[in-house]
PDB file of N, CA, C and O in Angstrom, chain B, residues numbered from 101:
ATOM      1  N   UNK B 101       6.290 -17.465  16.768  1.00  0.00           N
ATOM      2  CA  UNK B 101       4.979 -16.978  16.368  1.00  0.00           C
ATOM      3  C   UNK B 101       4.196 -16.442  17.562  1.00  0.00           C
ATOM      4  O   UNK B 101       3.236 -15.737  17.249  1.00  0.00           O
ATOM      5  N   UNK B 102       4.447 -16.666  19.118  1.00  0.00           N
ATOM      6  CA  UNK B 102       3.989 -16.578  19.738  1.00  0.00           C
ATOM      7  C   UNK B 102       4.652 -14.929  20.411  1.00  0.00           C
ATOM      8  O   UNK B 102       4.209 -14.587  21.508  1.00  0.00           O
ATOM      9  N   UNK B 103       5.307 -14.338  19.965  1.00  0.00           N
ATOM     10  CA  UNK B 103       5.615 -13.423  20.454  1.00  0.00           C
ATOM     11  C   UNK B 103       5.112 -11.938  19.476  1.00  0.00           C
ATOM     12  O   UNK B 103       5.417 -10.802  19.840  1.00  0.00           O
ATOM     13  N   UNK B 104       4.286 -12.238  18.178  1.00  0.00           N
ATOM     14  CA  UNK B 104       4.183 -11.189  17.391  1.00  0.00           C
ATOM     15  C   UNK B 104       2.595 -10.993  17.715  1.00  0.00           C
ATOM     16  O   UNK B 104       1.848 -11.795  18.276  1.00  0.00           O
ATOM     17  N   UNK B 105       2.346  -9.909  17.286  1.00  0.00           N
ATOM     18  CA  UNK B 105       1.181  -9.063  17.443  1.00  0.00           C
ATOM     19  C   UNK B 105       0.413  -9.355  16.384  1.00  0.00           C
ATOM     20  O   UNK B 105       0.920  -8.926  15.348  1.00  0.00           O
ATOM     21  N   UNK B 106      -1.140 -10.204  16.142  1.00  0.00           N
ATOM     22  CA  UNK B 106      -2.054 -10.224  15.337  1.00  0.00           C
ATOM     23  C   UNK B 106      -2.917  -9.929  15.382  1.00  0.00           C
ATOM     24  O   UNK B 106      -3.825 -10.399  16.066  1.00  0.00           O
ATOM     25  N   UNK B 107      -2.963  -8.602  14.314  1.00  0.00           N
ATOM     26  CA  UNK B 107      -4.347  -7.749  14.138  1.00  0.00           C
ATOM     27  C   UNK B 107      -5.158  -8.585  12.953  1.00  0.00           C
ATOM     28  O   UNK B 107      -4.511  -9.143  12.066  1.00  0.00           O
ATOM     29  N   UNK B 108      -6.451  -8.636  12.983  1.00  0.00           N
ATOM     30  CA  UNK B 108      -7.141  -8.910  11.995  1.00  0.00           C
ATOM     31  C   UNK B 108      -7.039  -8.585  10.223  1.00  0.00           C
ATOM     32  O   UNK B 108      -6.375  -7.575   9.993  1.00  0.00           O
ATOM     33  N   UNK B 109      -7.452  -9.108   9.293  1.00  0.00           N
ATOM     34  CA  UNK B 109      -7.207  -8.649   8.456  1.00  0.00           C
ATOM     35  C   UNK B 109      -8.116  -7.322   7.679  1.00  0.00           C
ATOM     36  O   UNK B 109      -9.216  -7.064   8.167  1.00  0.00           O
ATOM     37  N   UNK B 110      -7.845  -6.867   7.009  1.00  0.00           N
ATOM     38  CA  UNK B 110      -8.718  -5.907   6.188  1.00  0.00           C
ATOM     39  C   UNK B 110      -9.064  -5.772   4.698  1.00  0.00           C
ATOM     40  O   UNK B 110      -9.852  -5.056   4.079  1.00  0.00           O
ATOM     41  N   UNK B 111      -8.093  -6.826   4.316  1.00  0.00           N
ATOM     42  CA  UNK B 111      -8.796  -7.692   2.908  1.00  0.00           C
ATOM     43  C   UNK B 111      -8.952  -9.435   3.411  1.00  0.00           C
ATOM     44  O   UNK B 111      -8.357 -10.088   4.268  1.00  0.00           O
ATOM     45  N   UNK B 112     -10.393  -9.899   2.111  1.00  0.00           N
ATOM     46  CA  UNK B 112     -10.086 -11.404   2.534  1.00  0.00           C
ATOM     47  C   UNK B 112      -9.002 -11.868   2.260  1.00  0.00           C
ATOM     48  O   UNK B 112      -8.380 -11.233   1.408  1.00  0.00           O
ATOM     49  N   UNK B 113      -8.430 -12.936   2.747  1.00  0.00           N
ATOM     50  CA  UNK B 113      -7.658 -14.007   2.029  1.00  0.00           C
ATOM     51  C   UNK B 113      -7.605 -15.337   1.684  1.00  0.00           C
ATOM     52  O   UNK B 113      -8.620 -15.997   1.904  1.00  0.00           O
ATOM     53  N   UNK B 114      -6.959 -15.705   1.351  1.00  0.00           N
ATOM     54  CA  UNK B 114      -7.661 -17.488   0.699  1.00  0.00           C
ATOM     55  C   UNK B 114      -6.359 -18.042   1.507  1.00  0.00           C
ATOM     56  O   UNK B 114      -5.273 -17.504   1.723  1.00  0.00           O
ATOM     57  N   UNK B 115      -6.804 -19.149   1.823  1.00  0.00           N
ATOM     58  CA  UNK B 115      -5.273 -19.411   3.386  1.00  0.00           C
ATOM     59  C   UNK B 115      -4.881 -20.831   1.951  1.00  0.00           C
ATOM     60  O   UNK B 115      -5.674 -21.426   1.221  1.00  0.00           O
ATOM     61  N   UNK B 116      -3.268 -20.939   2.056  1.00  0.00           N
ATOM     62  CA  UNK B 116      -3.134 -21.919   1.496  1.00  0.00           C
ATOM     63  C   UNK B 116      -2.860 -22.780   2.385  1.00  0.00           C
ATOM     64  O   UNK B 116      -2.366 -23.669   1.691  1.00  0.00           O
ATOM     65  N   UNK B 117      -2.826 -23.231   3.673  1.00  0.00           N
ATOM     66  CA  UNK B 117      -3.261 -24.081   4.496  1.00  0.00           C
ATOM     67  C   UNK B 117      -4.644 -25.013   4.398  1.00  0.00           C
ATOM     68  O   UNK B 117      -4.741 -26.239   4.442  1.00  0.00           O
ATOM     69  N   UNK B 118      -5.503 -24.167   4.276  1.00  0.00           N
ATOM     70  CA  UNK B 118      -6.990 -24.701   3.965  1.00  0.00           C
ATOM     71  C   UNK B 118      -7.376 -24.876   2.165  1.00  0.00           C
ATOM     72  O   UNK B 118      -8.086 -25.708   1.600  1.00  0.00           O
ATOM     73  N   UNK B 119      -6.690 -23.879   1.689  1.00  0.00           N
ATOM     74  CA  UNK B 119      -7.436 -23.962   0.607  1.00  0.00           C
ATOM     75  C   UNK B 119      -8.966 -23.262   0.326  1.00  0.00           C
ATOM     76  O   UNK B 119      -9.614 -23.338  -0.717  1.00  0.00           O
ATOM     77  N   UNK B 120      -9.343 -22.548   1.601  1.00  0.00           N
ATOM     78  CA  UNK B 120     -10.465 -21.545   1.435  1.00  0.00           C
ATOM     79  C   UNK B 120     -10.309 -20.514   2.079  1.00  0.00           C
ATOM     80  O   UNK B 120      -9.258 -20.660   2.703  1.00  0.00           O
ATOM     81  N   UNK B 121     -10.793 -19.438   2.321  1.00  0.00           N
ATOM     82  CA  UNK B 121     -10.849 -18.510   2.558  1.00  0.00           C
ATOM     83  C   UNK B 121     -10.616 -18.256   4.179  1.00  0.00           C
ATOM     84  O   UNK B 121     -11.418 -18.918   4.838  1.00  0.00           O
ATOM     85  N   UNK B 122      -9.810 -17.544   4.893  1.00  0.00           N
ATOM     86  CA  UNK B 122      -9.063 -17.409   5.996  1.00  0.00           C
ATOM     87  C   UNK B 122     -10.109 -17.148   6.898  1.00  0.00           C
ATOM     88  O   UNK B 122     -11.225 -16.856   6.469  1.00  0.00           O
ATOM     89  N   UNK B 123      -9.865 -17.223   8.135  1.00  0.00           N
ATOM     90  CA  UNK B 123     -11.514 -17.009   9.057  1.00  0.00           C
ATOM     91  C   UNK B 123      -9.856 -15.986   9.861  1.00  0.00           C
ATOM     92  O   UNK B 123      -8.664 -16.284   9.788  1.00  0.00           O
ATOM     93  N   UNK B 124     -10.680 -14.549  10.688  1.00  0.00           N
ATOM     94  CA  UNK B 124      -9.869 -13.826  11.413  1.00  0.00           C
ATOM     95  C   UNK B 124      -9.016 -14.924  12.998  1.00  0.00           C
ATOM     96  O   UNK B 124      -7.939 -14.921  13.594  1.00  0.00           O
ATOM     97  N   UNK B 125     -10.307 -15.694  13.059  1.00  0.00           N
ATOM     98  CA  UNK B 125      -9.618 -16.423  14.041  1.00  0.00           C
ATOM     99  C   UNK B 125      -8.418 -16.622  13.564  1.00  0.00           C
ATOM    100  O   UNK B 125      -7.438 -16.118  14.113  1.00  0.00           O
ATOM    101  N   UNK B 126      -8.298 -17.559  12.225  1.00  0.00           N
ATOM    102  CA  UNK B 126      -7.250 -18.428  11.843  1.00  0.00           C
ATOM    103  C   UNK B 126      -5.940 -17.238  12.060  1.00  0.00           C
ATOM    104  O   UNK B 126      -4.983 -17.564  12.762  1.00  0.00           O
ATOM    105  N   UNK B 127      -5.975 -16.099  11.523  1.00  0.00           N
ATOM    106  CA  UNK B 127      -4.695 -15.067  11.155  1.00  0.00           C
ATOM    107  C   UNK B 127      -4.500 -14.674  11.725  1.00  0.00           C
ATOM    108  O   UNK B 127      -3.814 -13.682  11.478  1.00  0.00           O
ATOM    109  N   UNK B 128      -4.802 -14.919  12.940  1.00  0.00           N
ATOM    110  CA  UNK B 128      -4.409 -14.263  14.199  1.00  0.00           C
ATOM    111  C   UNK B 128      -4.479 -14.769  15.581  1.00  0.00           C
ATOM    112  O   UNK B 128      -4.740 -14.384  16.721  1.00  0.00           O
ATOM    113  N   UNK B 129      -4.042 -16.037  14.790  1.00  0.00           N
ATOM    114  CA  UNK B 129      -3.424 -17.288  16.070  1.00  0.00           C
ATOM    115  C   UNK B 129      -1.970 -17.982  15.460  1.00  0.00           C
ATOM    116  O   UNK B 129      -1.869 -18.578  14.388  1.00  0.00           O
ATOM    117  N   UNK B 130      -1.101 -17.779  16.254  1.00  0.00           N
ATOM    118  CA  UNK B 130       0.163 -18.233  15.870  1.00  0.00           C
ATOM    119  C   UNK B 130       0.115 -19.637  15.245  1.00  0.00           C
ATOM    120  O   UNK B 130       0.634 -19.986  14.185  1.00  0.00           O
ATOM    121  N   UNK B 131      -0.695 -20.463  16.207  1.00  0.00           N
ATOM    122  CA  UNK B 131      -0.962 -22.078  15.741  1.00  0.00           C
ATOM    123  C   UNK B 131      -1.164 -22.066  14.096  1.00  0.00           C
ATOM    124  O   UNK B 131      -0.653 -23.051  13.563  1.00  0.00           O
ATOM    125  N   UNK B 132      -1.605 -21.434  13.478  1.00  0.00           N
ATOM    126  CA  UNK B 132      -2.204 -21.201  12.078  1.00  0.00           C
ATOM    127  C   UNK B 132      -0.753 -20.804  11.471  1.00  0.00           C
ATOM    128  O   UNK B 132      -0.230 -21.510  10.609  1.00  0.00           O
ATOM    129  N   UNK B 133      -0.317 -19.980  11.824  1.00  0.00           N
ATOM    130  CA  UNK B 133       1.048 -18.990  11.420  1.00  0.00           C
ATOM    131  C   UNK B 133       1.986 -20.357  11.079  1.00  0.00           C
ATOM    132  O   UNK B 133       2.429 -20.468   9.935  1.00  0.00           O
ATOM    133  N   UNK B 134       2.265 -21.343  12.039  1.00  0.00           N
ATOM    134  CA  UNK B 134       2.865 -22.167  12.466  1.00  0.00           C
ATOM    135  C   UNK B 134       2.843 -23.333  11.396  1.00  0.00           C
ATOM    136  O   UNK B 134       3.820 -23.779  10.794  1.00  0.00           O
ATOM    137  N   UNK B 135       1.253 -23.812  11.265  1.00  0.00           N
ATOM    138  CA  UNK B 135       0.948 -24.723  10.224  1.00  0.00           C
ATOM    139  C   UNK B 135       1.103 -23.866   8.563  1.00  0.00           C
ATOM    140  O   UNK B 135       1.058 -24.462   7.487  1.00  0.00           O
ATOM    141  N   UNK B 136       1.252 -22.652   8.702  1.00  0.00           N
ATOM    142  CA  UNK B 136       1.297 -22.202   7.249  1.00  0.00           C
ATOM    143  C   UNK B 136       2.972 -22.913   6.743  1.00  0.00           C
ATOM    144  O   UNK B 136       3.186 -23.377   5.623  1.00  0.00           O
ATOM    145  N   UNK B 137       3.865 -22.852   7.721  1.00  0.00           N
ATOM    146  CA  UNK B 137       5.455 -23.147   7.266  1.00  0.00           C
ATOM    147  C   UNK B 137       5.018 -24.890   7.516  1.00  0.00           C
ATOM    148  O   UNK B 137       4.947 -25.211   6.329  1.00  0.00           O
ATOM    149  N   UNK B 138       4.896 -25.374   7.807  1.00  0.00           N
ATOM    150  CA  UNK B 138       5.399 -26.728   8.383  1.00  0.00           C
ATOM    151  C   UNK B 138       4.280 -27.900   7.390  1.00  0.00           C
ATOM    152  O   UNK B 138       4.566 -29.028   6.991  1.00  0.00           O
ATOM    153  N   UNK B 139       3.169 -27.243   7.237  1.00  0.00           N
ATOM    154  CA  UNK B 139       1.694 -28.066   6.324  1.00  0.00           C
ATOM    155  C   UNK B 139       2.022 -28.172   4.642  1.00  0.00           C
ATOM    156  O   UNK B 139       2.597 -27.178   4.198  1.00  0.00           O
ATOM    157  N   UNK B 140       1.839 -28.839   4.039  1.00  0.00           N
ATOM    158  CA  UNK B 140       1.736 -28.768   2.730  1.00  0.00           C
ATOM    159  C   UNK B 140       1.235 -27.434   1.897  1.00  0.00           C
ATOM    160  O   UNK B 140       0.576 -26.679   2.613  1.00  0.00           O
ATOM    161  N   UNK B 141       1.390 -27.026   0.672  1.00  0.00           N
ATOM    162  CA  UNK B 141       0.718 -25.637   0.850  1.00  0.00           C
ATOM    163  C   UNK B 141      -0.241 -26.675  -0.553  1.00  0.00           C
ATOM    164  O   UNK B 141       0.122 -27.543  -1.347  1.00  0.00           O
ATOM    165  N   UNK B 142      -1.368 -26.091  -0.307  1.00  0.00           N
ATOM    166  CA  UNK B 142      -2.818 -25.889  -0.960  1.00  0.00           C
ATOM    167  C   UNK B 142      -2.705 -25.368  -2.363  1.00  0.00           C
ATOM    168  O   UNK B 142      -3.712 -25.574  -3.040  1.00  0.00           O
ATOM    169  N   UNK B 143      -1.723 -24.744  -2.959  1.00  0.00           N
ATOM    170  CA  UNK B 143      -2.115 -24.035  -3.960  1.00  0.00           C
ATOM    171  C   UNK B 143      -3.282 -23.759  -5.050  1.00  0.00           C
ATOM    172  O   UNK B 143      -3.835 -22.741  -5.467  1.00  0.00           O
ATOM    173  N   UNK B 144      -3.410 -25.316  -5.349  1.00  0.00           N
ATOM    174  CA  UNK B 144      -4.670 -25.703  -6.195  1.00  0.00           C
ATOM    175  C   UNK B 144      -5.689 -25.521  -5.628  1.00  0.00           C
ATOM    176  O   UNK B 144      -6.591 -25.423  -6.460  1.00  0.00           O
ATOM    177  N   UNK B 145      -5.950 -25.445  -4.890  1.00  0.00           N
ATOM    178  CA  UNK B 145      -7.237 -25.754  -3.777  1.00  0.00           C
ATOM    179  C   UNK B 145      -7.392 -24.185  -3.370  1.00  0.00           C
ATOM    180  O   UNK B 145      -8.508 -23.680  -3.243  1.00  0.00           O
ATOM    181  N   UNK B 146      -6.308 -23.524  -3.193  1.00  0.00           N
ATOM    182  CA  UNK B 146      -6.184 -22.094  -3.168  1.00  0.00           C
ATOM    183  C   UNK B 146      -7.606 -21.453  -4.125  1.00  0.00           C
ATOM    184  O   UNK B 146      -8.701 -20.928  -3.923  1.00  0.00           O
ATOM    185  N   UNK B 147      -6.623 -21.961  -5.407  1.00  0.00           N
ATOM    186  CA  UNK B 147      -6.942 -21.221  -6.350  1.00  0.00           C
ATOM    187  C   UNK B 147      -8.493 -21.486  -6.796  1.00  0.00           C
ATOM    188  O   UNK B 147      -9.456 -20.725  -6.898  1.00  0.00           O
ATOM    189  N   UNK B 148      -8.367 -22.534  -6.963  1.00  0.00           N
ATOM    190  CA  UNK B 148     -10.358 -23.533  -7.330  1.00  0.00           C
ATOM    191  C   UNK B 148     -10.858 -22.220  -6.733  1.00  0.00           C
ATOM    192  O   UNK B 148     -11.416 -21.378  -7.437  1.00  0.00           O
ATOM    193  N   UNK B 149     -10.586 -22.005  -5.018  1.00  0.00           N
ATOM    194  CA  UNK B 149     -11.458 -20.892  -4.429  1.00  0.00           C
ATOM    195  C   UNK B 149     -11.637 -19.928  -5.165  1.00  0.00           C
ATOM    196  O   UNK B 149     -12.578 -19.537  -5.857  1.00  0.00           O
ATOM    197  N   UNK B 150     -10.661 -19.588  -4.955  1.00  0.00           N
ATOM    198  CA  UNK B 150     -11.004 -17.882  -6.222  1.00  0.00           C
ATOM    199  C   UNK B 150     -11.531 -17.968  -7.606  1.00  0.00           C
ATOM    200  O   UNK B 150     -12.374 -17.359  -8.263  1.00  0.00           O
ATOM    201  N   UNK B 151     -10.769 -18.889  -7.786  1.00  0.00           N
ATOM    202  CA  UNK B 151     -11.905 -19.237  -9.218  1.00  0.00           C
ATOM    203  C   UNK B 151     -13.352 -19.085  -8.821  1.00  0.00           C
ATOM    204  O   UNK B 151     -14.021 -18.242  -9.417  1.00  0.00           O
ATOM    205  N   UNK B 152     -14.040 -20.004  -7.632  1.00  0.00           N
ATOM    206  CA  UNK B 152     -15.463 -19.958  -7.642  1.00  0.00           C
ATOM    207  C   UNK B 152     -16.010 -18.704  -7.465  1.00  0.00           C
ATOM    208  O   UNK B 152     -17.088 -18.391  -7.969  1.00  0.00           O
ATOM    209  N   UNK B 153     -14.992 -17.574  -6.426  1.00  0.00           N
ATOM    210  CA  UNK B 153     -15.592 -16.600  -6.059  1.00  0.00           C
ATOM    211  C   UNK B 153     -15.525 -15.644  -7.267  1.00  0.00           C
ATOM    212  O   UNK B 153     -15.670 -14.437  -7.071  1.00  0.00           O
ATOM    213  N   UNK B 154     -15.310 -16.129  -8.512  1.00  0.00           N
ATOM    214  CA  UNK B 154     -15.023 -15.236  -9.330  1.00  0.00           C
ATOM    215  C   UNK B 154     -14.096 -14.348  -9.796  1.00  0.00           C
ATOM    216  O   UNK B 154     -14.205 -13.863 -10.922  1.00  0.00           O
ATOM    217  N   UNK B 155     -12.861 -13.979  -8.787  1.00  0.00           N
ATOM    218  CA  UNK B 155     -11.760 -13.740  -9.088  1.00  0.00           C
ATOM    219  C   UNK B 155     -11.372 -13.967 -10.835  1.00  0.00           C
ATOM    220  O   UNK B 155     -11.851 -14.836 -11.564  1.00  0.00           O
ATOM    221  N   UNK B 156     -10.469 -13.013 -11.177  1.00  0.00           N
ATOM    222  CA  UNK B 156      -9.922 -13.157 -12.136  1.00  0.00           C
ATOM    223  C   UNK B 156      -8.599 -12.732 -12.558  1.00  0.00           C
ATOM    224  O   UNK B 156      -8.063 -13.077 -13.611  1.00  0.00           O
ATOM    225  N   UNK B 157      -8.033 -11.855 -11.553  1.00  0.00           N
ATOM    226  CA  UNK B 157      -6.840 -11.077 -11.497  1.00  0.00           C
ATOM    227  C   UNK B 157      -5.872 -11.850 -10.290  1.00  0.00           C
ATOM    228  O   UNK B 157      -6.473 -12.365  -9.347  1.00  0.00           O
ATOM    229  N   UNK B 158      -4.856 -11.900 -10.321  1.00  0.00           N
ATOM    230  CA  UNK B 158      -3.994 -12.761  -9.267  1.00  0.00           C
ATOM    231  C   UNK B 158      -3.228 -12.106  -9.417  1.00  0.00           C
ATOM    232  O   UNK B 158      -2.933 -11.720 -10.548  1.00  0.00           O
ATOM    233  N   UNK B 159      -2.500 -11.658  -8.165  1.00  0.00           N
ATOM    234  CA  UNK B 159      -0.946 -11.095  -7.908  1.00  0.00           C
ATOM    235  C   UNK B 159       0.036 -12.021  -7.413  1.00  0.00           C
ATOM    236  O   UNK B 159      -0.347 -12.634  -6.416  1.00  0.00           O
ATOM    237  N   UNK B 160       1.206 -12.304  -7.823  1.00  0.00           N
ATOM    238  CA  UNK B 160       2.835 -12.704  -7.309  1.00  0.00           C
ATOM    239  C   UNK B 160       2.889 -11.853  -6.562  1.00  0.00           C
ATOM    240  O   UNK B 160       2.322 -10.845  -6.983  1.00  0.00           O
ATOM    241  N   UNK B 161       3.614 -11.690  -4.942  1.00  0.00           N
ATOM    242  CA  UNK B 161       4.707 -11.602  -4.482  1.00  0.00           C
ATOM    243  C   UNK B 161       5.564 -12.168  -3.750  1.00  0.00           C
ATOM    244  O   UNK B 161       5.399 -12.658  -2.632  1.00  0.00           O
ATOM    245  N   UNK B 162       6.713 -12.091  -4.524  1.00  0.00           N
ATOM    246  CA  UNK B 162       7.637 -12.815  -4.244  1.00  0.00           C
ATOM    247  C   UNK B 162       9.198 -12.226  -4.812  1.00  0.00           C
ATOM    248  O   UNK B 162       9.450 -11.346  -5.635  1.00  0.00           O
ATOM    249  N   UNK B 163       9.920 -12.931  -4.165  1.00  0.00           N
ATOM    250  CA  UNK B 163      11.240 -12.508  -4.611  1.00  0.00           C
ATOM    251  C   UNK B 163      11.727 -12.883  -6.282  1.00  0.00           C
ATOM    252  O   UNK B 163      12.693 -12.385  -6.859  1.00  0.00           O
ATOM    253  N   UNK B 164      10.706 -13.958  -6.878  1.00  0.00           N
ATOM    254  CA  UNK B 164      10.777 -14.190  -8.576  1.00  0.00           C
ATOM    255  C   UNK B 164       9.233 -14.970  -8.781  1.00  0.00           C
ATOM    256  O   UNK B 164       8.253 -15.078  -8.043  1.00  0.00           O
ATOM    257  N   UNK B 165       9.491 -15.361  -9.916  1.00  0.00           N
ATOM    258  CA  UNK B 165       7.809 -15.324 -10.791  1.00  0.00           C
ATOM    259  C   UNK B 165       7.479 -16.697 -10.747  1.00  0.00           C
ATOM    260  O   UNK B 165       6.910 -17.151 -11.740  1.00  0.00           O
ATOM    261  N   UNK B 166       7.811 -17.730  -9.447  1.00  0.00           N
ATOM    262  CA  UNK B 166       7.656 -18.832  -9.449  1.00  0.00           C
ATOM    263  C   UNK B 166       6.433 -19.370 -10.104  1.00  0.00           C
ATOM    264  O   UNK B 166       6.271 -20.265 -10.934  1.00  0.00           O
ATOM    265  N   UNK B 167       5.670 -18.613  -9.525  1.00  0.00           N
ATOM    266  CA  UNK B 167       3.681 -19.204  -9.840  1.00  0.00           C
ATOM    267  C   UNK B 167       3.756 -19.156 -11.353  1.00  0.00           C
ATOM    268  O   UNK B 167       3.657 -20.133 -12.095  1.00  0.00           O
ATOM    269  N   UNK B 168       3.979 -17.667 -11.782  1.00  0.00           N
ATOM    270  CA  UNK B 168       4.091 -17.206 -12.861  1.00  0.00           C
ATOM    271  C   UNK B 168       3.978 -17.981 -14.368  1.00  0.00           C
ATOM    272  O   UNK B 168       3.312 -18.200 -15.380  1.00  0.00           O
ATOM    273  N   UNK B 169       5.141 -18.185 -13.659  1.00  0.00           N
ATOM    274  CA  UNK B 169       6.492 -19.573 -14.670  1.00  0.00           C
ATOM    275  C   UNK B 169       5.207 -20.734 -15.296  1.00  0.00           C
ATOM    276  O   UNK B 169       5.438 -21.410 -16.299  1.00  0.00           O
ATOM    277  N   UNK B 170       3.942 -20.824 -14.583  1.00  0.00           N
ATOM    278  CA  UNK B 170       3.284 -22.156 -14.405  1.00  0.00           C
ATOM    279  C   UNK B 170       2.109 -21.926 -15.226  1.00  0.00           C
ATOM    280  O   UNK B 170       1.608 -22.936 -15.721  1.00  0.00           O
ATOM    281  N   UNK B 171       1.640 -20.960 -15.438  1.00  0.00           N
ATOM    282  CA  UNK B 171       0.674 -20.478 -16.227  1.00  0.00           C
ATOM    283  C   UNK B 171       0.834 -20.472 -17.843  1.00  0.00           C
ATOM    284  O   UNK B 171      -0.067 -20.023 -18.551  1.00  0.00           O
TER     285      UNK B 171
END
C-alpha cells in the first residue's frame, strides 16, 4: 500500500471500515487502505449512513450479486 499513488477522491464515499463517510485524509493513506483488508467490514453501519443521508439508489460492483442476493 505504501508504494501506490493517492489522489483524493471526487465523489463521497461511505468507508466500510468506519461505517461513515470517508474523510480525504483516510483514502489516501495506505494505513486506511491496509485496515480496509485486514478490519471487519461495516456493511450495516455502511449502509444506516446512506440511509440517513438519504440515499436511495445503491450500486454492486463486483465480480457477482453478493449484496444483492440479501435484499
Amino acid at each position: 500500500a505504501t508504494t501506490i499513488t493517492y489522489h483524493p477522491p471526487h465523489t463521497p464515499l461511505i468507508s466500510t471500515v468506519t461505517g461513515q463517510l470517508a474523510t480525504t485524509q483516510q483514502l489516501t493513506s495506505p494505513h486506511y487502505w491496509t485496515q480496509q483488508i485486514r478490519q471487519p467490514v461495516r456493511f450495516t453501519d455502511a449502509l444506516t449512513t446512506l440511509h440517513t443521508a438519504g440515499t436511495t439508489t445503491h450500486l454492486e460492483i463486483g465480480p457477482d450479486t453478493v449484496l444483492t442476493t440479501l435484499t
